[in-house]
C-alpha positions in Angstrom: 22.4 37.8 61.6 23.5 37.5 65.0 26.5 34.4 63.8 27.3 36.8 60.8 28.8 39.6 62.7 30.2 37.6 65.4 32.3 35.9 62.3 33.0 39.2 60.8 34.6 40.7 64.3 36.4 37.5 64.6 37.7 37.8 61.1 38.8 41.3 62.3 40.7 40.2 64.5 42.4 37.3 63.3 43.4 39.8 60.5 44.7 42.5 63.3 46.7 39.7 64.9 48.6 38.5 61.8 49.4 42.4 61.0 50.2 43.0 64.3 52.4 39.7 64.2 54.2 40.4 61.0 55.1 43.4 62.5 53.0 45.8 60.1 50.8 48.9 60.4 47.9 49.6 58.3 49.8 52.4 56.1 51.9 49.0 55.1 49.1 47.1 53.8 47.5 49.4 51.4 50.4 50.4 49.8 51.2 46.5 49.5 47.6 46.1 48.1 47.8 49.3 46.2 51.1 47.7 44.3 50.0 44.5 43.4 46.6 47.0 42.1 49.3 48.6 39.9 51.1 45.4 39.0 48.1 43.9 37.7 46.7 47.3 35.9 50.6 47.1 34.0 49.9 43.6 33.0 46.2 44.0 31.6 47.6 47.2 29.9 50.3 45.1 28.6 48.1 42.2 27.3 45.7 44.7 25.8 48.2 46.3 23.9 49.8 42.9 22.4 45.7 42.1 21.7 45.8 46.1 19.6 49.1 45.2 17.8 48.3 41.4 16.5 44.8 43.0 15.1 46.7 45.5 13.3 48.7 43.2 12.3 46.3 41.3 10.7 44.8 44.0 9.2 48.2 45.1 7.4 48.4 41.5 6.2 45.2 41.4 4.9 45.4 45.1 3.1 48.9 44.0 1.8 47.5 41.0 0.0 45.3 43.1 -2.0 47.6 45.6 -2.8 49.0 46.0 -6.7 52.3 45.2 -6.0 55.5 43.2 -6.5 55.4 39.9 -4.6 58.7 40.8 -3.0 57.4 44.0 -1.7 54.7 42.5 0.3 56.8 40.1 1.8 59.5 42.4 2.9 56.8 44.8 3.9 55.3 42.3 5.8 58.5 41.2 7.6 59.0 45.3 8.8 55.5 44.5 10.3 56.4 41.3 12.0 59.5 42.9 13.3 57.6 45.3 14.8 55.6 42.9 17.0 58.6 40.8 17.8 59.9 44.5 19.3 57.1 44.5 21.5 56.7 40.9 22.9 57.8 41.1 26.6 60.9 38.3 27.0 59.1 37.1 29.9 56.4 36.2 27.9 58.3 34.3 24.9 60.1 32.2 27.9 57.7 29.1 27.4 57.8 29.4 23.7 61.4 29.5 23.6 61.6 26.3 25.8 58.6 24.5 23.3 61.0 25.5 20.1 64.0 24.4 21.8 62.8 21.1 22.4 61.7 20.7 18.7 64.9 20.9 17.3 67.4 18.6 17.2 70.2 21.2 16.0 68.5 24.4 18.3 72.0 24.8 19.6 73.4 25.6 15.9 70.8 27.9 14.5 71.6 31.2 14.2 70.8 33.5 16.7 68.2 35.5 14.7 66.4 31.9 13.4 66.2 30.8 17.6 64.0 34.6 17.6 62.3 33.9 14.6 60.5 30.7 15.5 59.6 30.6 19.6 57.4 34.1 18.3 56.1 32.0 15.3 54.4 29.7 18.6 53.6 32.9 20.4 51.6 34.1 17.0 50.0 30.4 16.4 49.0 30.3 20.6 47.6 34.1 20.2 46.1 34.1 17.0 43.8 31.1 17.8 41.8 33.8 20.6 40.8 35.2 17.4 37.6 33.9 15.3 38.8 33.3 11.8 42.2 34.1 11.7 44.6 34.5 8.8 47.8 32.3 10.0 50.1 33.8 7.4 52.1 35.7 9.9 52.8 32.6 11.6 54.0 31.0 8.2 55.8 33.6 7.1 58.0 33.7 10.7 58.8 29.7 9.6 59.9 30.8 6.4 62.1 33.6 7.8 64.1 31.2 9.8 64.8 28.4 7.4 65.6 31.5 5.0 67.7 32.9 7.7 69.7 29.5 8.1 70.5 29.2 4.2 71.5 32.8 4.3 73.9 32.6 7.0 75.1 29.1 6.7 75.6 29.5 2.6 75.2 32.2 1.4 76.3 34.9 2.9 79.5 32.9 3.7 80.5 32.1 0.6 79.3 35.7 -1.3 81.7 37.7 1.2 84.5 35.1 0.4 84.0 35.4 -3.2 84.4 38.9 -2.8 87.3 38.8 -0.6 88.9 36.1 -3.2 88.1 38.1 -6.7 88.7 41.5 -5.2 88.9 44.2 -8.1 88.8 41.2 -10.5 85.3 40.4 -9.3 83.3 42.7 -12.0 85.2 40.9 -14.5 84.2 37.1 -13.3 80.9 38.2 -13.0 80.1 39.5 -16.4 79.2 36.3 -18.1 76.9 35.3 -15.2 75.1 38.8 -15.8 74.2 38.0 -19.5 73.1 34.4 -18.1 68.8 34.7 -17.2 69.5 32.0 -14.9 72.3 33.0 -13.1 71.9 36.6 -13.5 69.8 37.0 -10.1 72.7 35.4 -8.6 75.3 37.8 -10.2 73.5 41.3 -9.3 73.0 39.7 -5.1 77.1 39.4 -5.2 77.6 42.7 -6.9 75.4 44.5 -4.4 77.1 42.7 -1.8 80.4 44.2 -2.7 79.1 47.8 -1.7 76.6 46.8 1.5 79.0 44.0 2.5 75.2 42.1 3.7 74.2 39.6 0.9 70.4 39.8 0.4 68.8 36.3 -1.2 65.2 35.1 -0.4 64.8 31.3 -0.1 63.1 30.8 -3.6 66.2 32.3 -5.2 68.7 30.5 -2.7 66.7 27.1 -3.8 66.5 27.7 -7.5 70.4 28.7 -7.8 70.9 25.0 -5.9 68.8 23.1 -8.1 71.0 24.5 -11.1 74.1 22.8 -9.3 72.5 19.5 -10.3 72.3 20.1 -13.8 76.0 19.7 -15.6 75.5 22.3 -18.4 74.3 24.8 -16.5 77.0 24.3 -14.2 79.9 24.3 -17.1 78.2 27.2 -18.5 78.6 29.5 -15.6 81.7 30.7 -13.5 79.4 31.7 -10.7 77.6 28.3 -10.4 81.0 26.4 -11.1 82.8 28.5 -8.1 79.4 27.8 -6.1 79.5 24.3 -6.6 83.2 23.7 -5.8 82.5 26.1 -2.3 79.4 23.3 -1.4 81.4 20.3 -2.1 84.7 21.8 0.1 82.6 22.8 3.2 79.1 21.0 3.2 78.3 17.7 2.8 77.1 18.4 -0.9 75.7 15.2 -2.0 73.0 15.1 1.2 72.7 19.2 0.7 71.8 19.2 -2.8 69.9 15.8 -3.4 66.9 16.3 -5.7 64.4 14.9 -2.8 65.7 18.1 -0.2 65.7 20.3 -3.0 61.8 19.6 -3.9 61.0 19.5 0.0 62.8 23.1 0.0 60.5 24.2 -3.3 57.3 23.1 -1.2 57.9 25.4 1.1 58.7 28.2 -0.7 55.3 27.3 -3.1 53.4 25.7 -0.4 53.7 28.2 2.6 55.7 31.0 1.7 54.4 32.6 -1.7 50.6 32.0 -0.5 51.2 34.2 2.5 52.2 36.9 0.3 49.0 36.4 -2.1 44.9 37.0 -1.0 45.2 33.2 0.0 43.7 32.5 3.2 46.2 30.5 5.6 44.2 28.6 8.1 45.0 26.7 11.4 45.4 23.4 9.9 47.7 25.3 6.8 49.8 26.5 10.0 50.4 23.3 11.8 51.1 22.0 9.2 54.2 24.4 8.3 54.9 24.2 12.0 55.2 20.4 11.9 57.5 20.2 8.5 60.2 22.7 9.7 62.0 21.1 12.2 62.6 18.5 9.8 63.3 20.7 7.2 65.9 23.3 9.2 67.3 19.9 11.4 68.4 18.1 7.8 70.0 21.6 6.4 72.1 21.8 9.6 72.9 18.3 9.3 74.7 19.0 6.0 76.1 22.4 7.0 77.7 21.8 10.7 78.7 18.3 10.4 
């Protein structure tokens, strides 16, 4: 008992000496202590709330599934949802995933600046979600899926739907009128009208692959204006033949059937059905920009 307090008073004052040293008073020490209490009681607050906002979000996934309702409304609904969380995911905190998705891909430089947000909080989601027992990965999928989306948007079509529009001008209703009586093309046809009023062409990456894979097939080709004009745009600014061979075009359609569509549905995604995603993409997005940049 005796050595115990002996030790305590000569912790004391060891403690009084480097205070004393450093030039401090007590007054200066529990406010230091009493910040780093607050720092810390910011931080668990913080990771709590993140923990509150992935549950929901699981929970909207899950209600959304079940939901009597067009397949293209859940997955824009469930985007608004994901946007929400990428609102709320401190920068800080994405640093590490940002670095892991930078070293993935070979053509990170390229991507669009929207696609280098999409996927370093698809790895935030996949590290998070795997705290929770059971876990529905769709959110992580559908993250993928908005960034390769994101890249044929930007780097396609969206490009060439505002030139089109530029190029037609008040002639434009006119050109498109045979591809609006066409059930193939006609998709195509009312994306580019809209487009003329918003200015912000709106495809999702089922449609964007299904109006390629109708450049490969001659008739459907002669058949339609808009597919014609499309096709000449590819072969003038892509490299068309690697862009739109039969073998990328299939890869494309299994991820849109594969990982895409089954996030929408009551399908449960599991951990292996999200590494898996996660370990096609940058193969998948590294190719596109490969025929796009080069």
């Amino acid at each position: 008992m005796k050595e115990d307090i002996l030790y305590l008073i000569d912790t004391v004052l060891k403690i009084r000496s480097e205070i004393e040293t450093q030039g401090m008073d007590i007054k200066d020490i529990f406010n230091e202590v009493e910040g780093l209490k607050e720092a810390r009681m910011r931080m668990e607050s913080k990771i709590d709330n993140i923990s509150v906002q992935i549950s929901e979000l699981l929970t909207g996934f899950k209600d959304l599934k079940g939901e009597v309702r067009n397949f293209e409304e859940k997955i824009n609904l469930m985007n608004l949802k994901l946007s929400r969380i990428e609102q709320n995911i401190d920068s800080n905190e994405l640093e590490d995933f940002y670095a892991l998705s930078q070293s993935s891909y070979c053509n990170w430089d390229v991507l669009d600046n929207l696609t280098r947000k999409f996927i370093p909080v698809a790895e935030y989601l996949f590290s998070k979600l795997q705290k929770f027992n059971d876990a529905d990965y769709s959110p992580v999928i559908l993250e993928l899926c908005r960034a390769i989306e994101n890249e044929f948007l930007t780097k396609i079509f969206k490009k060439y739907s505002l030139k089109l529009i530029e190029k037609k001008g008040r002639n434009l209703n006119a050109f498109l009128l045979v591809d609006q009586a066409n059930q193939k093309t006609k998709i195509f046809a009312k994306a580019i009208k809209k487009a003329i009023r918003t200015r912000n062409p709106e495809f999702t990456l089922g449609q964007m692959n299904t109006i390629l894979s109708l450049l490969k097939n001659e008739e459907e080709v002669r058949n339609s204006p808009l597919l014609k004009d499309l096709n000449h745009f590819i072969s003038n600014e892509y490299d068309a033949v690697r862009l739109l061979h039969i073998d990328y075009i299939s890869k494309i359609n299994r991820v849109v059937n594969d990982f895409r569509n089954p996030s929408a549905h009551p399908e449960f995604m599991d951990l292996s059905k999200a590494q898996e995603c996660k370990d096609i993409m940058p193969d998948r997005i590294d190719y596109l920009m490969d025929c796009v940049t080069a």
